[in-house]
PDB file as gemmi writes it, atoms N, CA and C in Angstrom:
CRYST1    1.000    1.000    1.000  90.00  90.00  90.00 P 1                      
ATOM      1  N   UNK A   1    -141.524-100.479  50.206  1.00  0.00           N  
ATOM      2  CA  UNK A   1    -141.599-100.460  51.657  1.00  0.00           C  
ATOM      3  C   UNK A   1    -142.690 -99.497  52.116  1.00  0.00           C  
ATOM      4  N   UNK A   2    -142.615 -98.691  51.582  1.00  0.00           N  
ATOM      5  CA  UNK A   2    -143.435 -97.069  52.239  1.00  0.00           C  
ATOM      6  C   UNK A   2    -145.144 -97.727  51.582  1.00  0.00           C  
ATOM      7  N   UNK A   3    -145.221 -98.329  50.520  1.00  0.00           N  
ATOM      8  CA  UNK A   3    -146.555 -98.634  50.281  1.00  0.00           C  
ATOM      9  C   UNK A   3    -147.384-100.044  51.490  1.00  0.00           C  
ATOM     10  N   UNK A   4    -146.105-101.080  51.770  1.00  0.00           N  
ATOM     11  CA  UNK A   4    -147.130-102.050  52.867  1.00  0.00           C  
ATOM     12  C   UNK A   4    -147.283-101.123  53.960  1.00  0.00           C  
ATOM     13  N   UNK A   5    -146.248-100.109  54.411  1.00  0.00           N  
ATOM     14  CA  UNK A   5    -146.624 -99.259  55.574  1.00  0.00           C  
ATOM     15  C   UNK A   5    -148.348 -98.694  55.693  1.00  0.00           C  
ATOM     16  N   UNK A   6    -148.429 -97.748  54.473  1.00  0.00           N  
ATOM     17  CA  UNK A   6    -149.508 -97.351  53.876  1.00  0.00           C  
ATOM     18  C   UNK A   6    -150.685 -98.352  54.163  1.00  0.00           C  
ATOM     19  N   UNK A   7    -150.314 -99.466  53.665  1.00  0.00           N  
ATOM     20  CA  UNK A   7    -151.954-100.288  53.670  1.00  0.00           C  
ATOM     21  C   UNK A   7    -152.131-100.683  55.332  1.00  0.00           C  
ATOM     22  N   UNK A   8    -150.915-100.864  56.207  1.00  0.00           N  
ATOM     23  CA  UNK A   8    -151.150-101.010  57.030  1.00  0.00           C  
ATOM     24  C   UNK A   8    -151.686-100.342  57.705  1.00  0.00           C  
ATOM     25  N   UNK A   9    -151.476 -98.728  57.651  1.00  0.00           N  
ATOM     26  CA  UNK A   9    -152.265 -97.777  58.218  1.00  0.00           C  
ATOM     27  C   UNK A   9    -153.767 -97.701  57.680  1.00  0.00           C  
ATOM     28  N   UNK A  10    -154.267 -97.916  56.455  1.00  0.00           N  
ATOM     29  CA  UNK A  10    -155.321 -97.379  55.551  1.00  0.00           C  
ATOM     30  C   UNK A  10    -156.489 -98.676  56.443  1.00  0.00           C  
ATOM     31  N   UNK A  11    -155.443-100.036  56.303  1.00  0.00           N  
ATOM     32  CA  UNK A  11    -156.024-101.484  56.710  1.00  0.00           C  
ATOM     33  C   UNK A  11    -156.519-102.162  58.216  1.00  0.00           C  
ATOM     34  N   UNK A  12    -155.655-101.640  58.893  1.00  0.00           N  
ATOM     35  CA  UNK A  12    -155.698-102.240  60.059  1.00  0.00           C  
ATOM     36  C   UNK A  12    -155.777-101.097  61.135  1.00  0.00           C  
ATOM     37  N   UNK A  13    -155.095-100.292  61.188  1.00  0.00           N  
ATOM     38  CA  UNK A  13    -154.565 -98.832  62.751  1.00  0.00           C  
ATOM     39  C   UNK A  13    -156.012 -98.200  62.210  1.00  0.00           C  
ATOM     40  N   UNK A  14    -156.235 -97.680  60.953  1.00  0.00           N  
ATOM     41  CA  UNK A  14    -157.749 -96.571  60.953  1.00  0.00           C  
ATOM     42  C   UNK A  14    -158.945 -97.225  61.309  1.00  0.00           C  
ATOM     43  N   UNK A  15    -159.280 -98.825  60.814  1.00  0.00           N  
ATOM     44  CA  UNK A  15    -160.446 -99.170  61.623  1.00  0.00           C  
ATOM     45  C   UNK A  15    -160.219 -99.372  62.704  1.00  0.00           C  
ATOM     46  N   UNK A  16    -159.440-100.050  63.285  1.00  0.00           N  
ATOM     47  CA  UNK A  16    -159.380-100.237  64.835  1.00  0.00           C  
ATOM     48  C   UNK A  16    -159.465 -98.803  65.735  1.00  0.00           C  
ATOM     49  N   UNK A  17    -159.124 -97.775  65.287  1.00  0.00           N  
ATOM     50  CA  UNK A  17    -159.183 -96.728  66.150  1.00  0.00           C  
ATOM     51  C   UNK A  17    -160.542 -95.972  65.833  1.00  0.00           C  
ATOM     52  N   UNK A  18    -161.662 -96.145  64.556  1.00  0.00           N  
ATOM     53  CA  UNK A  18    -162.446 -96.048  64.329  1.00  0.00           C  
ATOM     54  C   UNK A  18    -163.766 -96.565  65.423  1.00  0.00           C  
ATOM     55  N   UNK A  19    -163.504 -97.980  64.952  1.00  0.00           N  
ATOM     56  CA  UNK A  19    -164.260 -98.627  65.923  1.00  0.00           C  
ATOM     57  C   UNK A  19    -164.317 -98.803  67.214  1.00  0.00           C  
ATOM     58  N   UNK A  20    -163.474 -98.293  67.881  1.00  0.00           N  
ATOM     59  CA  UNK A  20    -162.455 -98.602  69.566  1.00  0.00           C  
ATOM     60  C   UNK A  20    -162.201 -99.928  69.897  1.00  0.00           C  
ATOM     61  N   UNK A  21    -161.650-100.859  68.622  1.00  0.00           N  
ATOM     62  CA  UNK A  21    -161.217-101.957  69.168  1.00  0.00           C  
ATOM     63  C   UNK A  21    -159.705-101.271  70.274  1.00  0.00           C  
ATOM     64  N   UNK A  22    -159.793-102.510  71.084  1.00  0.00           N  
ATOM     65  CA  UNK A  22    -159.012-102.342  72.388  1.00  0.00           C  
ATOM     66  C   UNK A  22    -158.570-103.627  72.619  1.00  0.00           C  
ATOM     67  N   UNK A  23    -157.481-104.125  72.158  1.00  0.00           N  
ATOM     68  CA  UNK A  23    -156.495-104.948  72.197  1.00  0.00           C  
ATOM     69  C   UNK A  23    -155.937-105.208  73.625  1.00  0.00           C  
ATOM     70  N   UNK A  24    -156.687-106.303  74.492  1.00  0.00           N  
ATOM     71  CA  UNK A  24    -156.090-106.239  76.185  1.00  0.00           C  
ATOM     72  C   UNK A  24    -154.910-107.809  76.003  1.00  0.00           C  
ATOM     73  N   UNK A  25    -155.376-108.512  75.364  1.00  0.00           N  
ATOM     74  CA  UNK A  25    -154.379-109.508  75.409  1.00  0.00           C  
ATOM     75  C   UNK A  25    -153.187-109.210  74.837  1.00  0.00           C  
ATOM     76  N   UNK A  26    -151.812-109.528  76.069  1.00  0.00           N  
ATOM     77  CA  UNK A  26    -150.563-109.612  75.525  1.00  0.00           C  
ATOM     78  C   UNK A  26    -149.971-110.970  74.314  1.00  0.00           C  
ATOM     79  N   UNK A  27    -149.386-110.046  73.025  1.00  0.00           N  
ATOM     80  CA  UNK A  27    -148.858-111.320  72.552  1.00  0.00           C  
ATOM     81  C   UNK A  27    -147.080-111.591  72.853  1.00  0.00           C  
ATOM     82  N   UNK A  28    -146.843-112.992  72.883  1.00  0.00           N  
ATOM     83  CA  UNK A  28    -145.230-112.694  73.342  1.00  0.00           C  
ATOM     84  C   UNK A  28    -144.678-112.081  71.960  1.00  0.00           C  
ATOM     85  N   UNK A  29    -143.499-111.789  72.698  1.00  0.00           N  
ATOM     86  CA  UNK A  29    -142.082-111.473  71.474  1.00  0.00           C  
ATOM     87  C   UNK A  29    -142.673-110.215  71.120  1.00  0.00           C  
ATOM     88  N   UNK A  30    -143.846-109.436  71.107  1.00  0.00           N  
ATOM     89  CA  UNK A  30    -144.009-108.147  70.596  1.00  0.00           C  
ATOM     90  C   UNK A  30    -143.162-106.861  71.100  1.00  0.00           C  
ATOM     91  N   UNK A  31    -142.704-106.341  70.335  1.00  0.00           N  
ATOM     92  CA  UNK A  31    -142.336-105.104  70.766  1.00  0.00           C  
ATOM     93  C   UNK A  31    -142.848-103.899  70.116  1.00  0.00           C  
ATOM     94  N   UNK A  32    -143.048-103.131  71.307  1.00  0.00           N  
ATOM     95  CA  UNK A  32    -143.613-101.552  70.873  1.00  0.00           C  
ATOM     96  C   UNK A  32    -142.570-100.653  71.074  1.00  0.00           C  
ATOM     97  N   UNK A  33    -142.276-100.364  69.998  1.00  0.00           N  
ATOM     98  CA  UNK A  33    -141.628 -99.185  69.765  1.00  0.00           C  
ATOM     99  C   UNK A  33    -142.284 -97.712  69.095  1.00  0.00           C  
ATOM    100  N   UNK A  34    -142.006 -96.404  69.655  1.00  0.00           N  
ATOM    101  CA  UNK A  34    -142.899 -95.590  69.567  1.00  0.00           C  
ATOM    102  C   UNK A  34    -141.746 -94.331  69.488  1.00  0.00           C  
ATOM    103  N   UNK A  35    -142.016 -93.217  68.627  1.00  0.00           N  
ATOM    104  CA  UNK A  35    -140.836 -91.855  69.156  1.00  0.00           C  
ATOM    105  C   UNK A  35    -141.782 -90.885  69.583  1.00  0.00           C  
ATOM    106  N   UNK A  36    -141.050 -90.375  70.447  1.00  0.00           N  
ATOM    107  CA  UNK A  36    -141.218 -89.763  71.130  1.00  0.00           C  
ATOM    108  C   UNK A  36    -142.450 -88.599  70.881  1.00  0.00           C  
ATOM    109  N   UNK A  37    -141.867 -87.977  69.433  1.00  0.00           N  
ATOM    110  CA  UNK A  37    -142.285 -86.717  68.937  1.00  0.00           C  
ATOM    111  C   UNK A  37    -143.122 -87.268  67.810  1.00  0.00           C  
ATOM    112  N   UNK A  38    -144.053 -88.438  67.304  1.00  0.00           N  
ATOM    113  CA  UNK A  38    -144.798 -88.686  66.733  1.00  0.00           C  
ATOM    114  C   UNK A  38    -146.570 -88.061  66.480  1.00  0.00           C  
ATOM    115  N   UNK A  39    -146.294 -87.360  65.278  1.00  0.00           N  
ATOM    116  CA  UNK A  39    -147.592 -86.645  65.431  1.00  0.00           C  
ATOM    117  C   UNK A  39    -148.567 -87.777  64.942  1.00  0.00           C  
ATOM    118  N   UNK A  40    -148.236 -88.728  64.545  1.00  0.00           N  
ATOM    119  CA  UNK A  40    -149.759 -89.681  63.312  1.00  0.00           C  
ATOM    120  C   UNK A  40    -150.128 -90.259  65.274  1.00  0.00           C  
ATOM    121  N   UNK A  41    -149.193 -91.329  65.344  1.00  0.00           N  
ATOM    122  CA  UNK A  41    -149.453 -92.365  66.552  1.00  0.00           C  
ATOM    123  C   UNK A  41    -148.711 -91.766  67.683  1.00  0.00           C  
ATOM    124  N   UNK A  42    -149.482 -91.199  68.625  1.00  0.00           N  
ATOM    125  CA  UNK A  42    -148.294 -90.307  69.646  1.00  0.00           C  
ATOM    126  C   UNK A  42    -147.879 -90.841  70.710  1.00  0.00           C  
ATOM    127  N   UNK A  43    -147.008 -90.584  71.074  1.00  0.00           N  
ATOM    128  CA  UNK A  43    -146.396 -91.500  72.009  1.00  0.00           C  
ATOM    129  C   UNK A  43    -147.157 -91.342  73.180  1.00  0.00           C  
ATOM    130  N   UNK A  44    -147.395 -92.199  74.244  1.00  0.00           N  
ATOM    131  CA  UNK A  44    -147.800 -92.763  75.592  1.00  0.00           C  
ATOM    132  C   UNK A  44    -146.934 -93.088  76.728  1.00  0.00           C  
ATOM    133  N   UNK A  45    -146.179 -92.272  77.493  1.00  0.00           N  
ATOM    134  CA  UNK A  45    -145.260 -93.098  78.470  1.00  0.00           C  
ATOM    135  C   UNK A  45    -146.122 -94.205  79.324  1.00  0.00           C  
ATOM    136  N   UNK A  46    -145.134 -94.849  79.543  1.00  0.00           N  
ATOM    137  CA  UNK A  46    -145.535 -96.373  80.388  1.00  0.00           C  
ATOM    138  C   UNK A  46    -145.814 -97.443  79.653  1.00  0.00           C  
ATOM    139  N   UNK A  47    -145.971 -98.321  80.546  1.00  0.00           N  
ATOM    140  CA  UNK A  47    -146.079-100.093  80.387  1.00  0.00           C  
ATOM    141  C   UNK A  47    -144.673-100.515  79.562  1.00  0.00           C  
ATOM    142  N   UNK A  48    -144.441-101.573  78.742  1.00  0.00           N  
ATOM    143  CA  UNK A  48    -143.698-101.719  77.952  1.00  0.00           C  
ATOM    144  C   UNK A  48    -143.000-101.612  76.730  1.00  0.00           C  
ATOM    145  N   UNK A  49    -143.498-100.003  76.196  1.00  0.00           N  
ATOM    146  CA  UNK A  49    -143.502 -99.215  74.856  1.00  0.00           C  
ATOM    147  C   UNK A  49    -141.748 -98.897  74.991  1.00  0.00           C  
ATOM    148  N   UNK A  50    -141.122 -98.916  74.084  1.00  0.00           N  
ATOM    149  CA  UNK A  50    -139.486 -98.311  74.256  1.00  0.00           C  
ATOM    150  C   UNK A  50    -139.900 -97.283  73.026  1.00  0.00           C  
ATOM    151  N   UNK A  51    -139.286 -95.759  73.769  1.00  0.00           N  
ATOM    152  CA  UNK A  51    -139.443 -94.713  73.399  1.00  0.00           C  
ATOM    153  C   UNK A  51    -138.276 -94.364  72.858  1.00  0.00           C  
ATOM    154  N   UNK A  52    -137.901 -93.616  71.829  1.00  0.00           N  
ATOM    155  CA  UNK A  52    -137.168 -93.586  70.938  1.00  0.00           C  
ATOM    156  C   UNK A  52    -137.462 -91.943  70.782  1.00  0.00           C  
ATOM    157  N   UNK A  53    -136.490 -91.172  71.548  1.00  0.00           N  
ATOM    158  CA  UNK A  53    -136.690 -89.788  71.754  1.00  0.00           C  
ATOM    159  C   UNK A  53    -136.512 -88.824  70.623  1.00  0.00           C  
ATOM    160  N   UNK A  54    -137.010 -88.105  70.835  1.00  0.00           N  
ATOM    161  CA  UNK A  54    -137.230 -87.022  69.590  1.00  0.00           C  
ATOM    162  C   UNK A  54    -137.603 -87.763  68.330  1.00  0.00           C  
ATOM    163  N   UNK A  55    -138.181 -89.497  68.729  1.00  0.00           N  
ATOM    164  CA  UNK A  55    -138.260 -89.739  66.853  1.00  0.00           C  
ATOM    165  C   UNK A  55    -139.913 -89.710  66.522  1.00  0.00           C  
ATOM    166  N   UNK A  56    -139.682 -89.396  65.135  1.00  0.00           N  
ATOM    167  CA  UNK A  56    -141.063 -89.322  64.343  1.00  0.00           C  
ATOM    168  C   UNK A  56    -141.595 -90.256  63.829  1.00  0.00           C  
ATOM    169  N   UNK A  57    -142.551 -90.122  63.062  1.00  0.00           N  
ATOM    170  CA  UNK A  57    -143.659 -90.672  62.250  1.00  0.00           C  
ATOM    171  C   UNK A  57    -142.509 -91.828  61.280  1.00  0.00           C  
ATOM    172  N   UNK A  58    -141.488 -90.953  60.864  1.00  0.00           N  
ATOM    173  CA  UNK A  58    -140.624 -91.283  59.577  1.00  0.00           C  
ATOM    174  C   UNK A  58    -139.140 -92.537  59.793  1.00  0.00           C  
ATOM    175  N   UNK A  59    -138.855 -92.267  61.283  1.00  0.00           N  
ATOM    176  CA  UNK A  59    -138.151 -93.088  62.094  1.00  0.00           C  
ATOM    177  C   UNK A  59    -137.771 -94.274  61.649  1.00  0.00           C  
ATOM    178  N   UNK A  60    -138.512 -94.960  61.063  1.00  0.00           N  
ATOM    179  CA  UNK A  60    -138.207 -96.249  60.693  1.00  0.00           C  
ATOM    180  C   UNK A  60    -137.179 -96.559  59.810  1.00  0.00           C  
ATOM    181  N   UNK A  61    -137.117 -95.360  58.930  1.00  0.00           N  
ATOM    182  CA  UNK A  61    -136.324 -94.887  58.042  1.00  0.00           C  
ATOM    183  C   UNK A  61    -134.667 -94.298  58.426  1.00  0.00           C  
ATOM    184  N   UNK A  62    -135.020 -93.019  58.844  1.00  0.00           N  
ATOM    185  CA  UNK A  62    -134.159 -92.190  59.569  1.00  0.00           C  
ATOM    186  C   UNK A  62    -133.079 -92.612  60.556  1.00  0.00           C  
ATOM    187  N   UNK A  63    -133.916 -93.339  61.375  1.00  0.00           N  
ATOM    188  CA  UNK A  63    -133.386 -93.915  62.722  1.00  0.00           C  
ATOM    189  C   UNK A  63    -133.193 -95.212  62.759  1.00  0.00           C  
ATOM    190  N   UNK A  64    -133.262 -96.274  61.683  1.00  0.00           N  
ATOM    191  CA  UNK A  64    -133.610 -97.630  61.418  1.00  0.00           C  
ATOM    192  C   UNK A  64    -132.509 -98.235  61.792  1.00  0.00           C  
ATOM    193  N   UNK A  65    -131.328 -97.883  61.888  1.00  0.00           N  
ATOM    194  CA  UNK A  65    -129.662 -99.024  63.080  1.00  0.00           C  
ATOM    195  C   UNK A  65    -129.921 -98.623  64.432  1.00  0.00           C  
ATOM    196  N   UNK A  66    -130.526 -97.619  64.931  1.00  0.00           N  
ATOM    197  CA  UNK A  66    -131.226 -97.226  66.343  1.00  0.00           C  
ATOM    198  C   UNK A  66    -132.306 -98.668  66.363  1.00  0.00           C  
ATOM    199  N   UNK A  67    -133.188 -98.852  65.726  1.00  0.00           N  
ATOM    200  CA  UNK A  67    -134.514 -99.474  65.751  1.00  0.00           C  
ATOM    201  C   UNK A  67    -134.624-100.726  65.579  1.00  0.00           C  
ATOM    202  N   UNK A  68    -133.002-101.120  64.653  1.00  0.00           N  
ATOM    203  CA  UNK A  68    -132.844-102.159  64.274  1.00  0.00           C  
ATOM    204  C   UNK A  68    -131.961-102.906  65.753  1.00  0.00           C  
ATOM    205  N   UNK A  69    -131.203-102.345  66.040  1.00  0.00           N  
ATOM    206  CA  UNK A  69    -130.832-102.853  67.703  1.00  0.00           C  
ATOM    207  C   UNK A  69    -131.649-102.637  68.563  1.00  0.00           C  
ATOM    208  N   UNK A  70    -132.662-102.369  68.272  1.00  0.00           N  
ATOM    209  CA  UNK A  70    -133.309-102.749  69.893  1.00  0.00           C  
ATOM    210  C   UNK A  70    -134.137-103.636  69.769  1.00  0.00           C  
ATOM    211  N   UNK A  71    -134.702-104.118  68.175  1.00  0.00           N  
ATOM    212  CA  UNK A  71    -135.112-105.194  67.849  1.00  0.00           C  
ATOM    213  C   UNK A  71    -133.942-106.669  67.796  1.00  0.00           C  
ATOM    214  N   UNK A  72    -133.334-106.325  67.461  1.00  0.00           N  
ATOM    215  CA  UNK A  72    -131.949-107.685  67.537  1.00  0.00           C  
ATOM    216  C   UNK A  72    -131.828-108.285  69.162  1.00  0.00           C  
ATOM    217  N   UNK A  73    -132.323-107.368  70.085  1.00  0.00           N  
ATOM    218  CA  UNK A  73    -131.955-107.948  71.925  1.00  0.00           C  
ATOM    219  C   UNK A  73    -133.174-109.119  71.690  1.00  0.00           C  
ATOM    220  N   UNK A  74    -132.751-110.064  72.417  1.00  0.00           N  
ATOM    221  CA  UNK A  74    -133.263-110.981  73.134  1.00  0.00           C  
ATOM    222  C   UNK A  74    -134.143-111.127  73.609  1.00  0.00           C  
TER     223      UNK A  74                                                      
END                                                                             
């Protein structure tokens, strides 16, 4: 698990923030989920991000029946 995370960061999040790609089109069904206290990707209040307070970098893990219900809604 912790290694596709990895490539995803190494693969996709470091060039795009490299280059300033800027993603304006909405896709449906996406959800952004973000904690609060994230030092890698830091959190942003507003638009449609669900903030997940006091959580970290590691969250996915830690907090994952938190993360996992708010992905299961509709």
């Amino acid at each position: 698990m912790g290694f596709g995370c990895n490539l995803l960061f190494v693969f996709v999040l470091v060039p795009c923030r490299h280059t300033g790609w800027n993603n304006m089109e909405k896709v449906d069904g996406l959800v952004r989920i973000n904690g609060t206290r994230d030092k890698l990707i830091p959190y942003i209040a507003g638009s449609d991000t669900v903030a997940i307070n006091n959580g970290e970098h590691f969250m996915i893990v830690d907090r994952a029946k938190e993360i996992s219900s708010i992905l299961e809604k509709p």
